[in-house]
C-alpha positions as CSV (number, residue, x, y, z in Angstrom):
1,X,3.8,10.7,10.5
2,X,7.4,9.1,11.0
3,X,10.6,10.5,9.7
4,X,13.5,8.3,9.6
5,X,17.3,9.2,9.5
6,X,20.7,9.0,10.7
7,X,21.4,12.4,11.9
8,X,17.7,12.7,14.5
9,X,19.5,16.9,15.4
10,X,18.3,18.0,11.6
11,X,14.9,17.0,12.5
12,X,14.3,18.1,15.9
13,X,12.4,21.2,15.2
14,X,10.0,19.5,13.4
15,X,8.8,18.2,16.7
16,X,7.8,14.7,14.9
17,X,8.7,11.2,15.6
18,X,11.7,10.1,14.5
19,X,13.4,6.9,14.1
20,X,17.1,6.6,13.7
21,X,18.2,4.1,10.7
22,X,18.6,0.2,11.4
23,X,20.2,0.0,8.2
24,X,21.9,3.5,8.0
25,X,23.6,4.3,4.2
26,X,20.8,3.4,2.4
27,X,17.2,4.2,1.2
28,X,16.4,0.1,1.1
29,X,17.7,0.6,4.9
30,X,15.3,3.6,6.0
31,X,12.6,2.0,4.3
32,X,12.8,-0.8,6.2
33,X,13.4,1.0,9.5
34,X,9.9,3.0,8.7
35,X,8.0,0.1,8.2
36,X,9.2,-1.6,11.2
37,X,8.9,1.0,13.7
38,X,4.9,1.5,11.7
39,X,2.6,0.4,14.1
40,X,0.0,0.0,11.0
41,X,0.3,-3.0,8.7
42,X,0.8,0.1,5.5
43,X,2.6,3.1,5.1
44,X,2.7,5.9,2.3
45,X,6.6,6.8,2.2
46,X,8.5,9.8,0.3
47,X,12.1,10.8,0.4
48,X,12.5,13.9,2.1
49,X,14.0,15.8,-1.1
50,X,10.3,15.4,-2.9
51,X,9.2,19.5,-3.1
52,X,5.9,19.2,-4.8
53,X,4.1,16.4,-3.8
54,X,0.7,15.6,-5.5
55,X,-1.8,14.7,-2.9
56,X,-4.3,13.5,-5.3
57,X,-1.3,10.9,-6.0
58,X,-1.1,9.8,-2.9
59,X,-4.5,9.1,-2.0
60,X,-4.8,6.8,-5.2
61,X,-1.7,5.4,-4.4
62,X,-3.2,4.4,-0.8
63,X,-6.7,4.0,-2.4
64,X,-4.8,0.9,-4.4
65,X,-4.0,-0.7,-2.0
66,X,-5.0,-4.5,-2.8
67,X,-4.0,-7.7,-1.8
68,X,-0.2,-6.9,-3.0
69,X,3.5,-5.6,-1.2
70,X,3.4,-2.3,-2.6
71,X,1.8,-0.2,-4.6
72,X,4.6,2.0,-6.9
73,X,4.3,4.7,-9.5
74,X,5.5,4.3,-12.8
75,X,7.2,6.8,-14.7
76,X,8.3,6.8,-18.6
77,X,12.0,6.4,-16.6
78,X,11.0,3.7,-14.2
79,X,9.7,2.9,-11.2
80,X,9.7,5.4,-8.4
81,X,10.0,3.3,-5.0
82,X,10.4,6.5,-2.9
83,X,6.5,7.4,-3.4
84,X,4.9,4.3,-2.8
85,X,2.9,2.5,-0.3
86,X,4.5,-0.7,0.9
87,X,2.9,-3.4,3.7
88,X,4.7,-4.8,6.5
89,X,4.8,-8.2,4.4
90,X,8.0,-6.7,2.8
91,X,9.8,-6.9,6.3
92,X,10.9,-10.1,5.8
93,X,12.2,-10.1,2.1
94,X,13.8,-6.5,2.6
95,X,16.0,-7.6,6.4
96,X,17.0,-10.4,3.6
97,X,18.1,-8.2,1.3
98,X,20.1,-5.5,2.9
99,X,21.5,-8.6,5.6
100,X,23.0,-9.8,2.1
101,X,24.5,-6.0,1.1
102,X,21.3,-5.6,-1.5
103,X,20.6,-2.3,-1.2
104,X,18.6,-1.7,-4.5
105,X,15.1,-1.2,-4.0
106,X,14.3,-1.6,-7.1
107,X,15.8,-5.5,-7.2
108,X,13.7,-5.8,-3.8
109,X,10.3,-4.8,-6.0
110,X,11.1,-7.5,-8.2
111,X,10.7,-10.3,-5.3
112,X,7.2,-8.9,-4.4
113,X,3.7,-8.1,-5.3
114,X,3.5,-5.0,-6.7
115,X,1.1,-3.1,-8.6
116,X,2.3,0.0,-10.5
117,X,0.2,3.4,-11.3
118,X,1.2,3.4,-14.7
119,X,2.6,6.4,-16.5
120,X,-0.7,7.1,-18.6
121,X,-2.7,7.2,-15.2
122,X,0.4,9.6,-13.4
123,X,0.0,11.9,-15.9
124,X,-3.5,12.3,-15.7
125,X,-3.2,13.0,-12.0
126,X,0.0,14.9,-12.0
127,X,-0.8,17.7,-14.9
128,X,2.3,19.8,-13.9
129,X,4.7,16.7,-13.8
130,X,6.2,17.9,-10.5
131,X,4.8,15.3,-8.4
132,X,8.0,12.8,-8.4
133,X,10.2,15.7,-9.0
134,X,13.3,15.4,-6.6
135,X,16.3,17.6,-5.9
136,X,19.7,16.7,-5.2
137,X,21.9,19.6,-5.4
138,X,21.8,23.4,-4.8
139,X,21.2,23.9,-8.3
140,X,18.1,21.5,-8.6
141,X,17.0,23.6,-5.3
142,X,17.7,27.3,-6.7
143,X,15.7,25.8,-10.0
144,X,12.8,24.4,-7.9
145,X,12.6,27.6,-5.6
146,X,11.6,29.9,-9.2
147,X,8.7,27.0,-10.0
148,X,5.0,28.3,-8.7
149,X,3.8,25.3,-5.9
């Protein structure tokens, strides 16, 4: 377990590794910093505002794992790059992209191989439809404290 981040006093408690940015500003950037400081060739990522995460997701997620970059859920909305298992052979395309001021993971997906859990099979696994939920603002976190885990 690895949390990455600009501001390493918010985390402290949590008595974890952590791993300030080498890109800081961006999600490309701490993506990138995770998967360099990994000292295995994959890693399972999620953004740190994720409240309900499905862990029947994320072992099929890692169970996926073929010959490909990443592996990424699908939703009906798009692709969810924050809850996704990506290889150490995205190093060099993603140092490429945010040395060029790309920051859009999602325009990074499209220079790899990916394979997608497609929305059919997500919503077989993720029955409530909370698994990808993410919240941003103290509203989305008052909402999200009344829903039963």
């Amino acid at each position: 377990l690895l949390l990455v981040g600009d501001r390493p006093e918010r985390f402290e408690s949590y008595g974890l590794p952590m791993v300030p940015d080498l890109y800081p500003g961006s999600s490309l950037g701490g993506l990138y910093t995770g998967l360099h400081a990994a000292t295995t060739d994959r890693i399972f990522v999620t953004s740190c505002d994720v409240p309900f995460p499905n862990p029947e997701l994320i072992r099929l997620i890692c169970a996926e794992a073929e010959s490909c970059d990443a592996i990424v859920p699908a939703t009906q909305g798009g692709l969810e790059p924050l809850f996704a298992l990506y290889r150490k052979s995205c190093l060099p395309a993603m140092r490429t992209a945010l040395e060029a001021g790309n920051f859009r993971i999602t325009a990074l997906l499209q220079q790899l191989q990916i394979k997608t859990i497609v929305p059919e099979q997500l919503e077989q696994i993720d029955t409530t439809g909370r698994a990808l939920l993410n919240i941003n603002t103290p509203g989305e976190y008052a909402a999200c404290k009344e829903l039963k885990p």
